[in-house]
N, C-alpha and C positions, 0 to 999 in steps of 0.2 A: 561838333560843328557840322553842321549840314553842308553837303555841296550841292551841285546840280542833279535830277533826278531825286530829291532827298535820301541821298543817302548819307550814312554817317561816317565822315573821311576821317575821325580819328580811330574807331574801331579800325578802317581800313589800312591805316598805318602801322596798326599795333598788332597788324597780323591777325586777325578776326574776322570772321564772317563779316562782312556789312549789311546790317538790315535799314531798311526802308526806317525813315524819320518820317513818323506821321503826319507830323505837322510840317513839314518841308512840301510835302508832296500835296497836299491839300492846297498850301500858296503856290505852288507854281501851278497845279492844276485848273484852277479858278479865285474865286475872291474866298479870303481867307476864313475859314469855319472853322470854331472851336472843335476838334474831334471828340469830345465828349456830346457833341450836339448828332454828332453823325454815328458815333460810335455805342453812345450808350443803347440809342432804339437796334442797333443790330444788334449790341447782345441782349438784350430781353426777347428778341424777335427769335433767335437764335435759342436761348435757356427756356423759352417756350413751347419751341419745337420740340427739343429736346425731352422735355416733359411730358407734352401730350404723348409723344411718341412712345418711351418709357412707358409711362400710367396705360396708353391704350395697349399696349401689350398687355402689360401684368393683368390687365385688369379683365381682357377679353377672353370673352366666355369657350369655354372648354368645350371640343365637338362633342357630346353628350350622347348616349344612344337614346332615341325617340321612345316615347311609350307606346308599346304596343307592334314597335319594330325590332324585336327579338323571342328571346326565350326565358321566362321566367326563375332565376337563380338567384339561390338563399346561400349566402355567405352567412356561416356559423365561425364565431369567434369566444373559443373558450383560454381556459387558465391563466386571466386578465387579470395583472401584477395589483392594479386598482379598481374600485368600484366606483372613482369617479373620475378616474384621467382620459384625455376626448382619446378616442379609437380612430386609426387613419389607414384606411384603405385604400391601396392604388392599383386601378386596374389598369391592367397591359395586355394589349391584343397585337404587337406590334414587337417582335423578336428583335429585332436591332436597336429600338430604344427602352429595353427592359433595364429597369435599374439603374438609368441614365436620369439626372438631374431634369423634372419637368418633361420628362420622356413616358408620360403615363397619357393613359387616352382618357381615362377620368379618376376623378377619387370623391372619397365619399368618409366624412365627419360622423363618427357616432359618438353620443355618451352610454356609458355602462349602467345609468340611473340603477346604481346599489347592486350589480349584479355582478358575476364572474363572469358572466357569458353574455356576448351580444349576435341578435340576428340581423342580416341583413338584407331583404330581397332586394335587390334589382333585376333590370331587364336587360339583358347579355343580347348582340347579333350571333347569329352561329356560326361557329370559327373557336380559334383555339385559344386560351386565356391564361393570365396567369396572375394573382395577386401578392400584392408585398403590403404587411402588416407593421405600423408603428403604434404605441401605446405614450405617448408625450407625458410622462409623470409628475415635472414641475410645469407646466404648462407654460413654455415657454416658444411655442408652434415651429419647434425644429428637433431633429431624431440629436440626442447630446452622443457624443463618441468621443474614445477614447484617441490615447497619441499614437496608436495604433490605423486609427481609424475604423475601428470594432464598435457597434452600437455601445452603449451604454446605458439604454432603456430596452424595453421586452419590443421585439421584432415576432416576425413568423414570415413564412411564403408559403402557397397554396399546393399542397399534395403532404406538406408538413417537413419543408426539405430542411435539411439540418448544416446547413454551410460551417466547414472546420476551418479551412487557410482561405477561402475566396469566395467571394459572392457566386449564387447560384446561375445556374443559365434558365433561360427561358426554358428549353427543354425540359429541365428537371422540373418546373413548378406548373409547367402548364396543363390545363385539363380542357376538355371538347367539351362544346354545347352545341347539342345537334337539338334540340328538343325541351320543352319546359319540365319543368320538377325537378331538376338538378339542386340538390346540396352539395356545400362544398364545406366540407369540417376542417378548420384550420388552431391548432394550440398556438399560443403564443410561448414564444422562449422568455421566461424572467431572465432577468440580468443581478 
């Protein structure tokens, strides 16, 4: 039963929050509208937003480094568990979100097309770097880990750190690019 203001007076007897009766509040407010007339365009208006907002994130483009606005470096990726599962490179120039979920400044997709080894030049700013290597074996576009939270497909990170009880620090994996013709030789750990 609605009183005045719509609110709902037997919620409020029975010891309850009283919330707003929508449709109470709509007839005292003016002439009576079905709330689904007024209610439904807000939620689509609302699940809209919500959406665009969502999608243009995920979807927005990664700060990328320009070509020809760095230094030339060849990431080598050897002892690759497959010769055909996609290769995933994330680079990190940025210490505080090293290894932090979508905390990479870019990444970069390779297949192995039949090989053990893959290379892969890009163009690095000069500053200090550090890569995390995933090998996705059933191609299901996420690193599978165990109830540990211990990968469960072949990883690597760059200097070839070999992490026992904890993820590596940026320190340990990172390497300088002052200059072009930098190689960076990285094994993958099978699992």
């Amino acid at each position: 039963m609605a009183g005045a203001g719509g609110l709902n007076l037997e919620a409020a007897r029975a010891g309850k929050p009283a919330a707003p009766n929508v449709f109470a509040v709509l007839a005292v407010s003016g002439p009576l509208v079905h709330s689904s007339a007024i209610l439904l365009p807000m939620r689509l208006l609302a699940s809209s937003f919500c959406l665009t907002t969502i999608c243009g994130t995920l979807l927005a483009p990664l700060p990328l480094p320009a070509a020809g606005n760095g230094s030339s470096v060849t990431v080598v990726v050897s002892d690759l568990a497959s010769r055909s599962s996609a290769v995933k490179l994330y680079f990190y120039n940025v210490r505080e979100t090293f290894l932090i979920k979508g905390g990479y400044t870019f990444m970069r997709v390779v297949k192995p097309a039949g090989q053990r080894q893959v290379s892969l030049p890009v163009q690095l700013p000069p500053g200090e770097w550090a890569v995390a290597i995933t090998q996705d074996l059933n191609n299901n576009d996420k690193v599978d880990k165990n109830m540990l939270g211990i990968p469960t497909e072949p990883f690597a990170f760059s200097n070839n750190v070999r992490p026992r009880f904890s993820p590596p620090a940026f320190d340990d994996c990172k390497f300088t690019v002052s200059g072009p013709g930098k190689v960076v030789n990285i094994a993958l750990l099978a699992k």
